[in-house]
N, C-alpha and C positions, 0 to 999 in steps of 0.2 A: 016356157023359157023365162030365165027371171030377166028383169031388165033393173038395170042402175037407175035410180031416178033424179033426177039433173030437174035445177031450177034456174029463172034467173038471175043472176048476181048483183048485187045491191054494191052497186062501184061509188065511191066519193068523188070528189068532184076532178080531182088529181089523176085517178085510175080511167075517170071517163072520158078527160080528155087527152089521156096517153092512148085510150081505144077511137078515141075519134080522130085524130091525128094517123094510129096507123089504118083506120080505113081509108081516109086519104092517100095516104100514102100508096096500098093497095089497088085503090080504085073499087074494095069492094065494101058490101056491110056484113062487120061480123056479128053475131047474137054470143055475150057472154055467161056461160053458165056456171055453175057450182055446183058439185053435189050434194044431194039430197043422202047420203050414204058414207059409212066411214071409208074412206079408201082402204088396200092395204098399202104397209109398209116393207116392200119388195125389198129384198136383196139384190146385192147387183147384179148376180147369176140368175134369180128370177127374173131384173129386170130385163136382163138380155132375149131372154125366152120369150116372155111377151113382146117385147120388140120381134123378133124373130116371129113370133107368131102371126103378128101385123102383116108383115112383110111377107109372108106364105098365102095368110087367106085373105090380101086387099083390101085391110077391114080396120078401124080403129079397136083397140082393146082398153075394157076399164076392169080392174083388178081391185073388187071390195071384199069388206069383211061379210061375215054371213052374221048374220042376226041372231041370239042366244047360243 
């Protein structure tokens, strides 16, 4: 199975206190990632499907390019 590979996000100091603010806000702790991968560039009608697709098998979906 291939897997997307996600690292963690290198936030300024700006971006890391909009994310500490909203775990606050939450109550919880979030981990922010970035990928390690190019994403694609969905259409809107792809990206409805992939949404759609979430929403059938309960799952998050990451939508990347393939490599060569």
């Amino acid at each position: 199975m291939a897997m997307a590979h996600m690292k963690l996000a290198h936030l300024d100091e700006t971006r890391l206190e909009r994310l500490r603010t909203l775990e606050d806000d939450l109550g919880l702790h979030i981990l922010a990632l970035e990928p390690e991968v190019r994403l694609a560039d969905l259409s809107e009608e792809a990206f409805e499907q992939l949404r759609a697709g979430e929403d059938e098998l309960g799952v998050v979906l990451v939508a990347y390019e393939r490599a060569g």
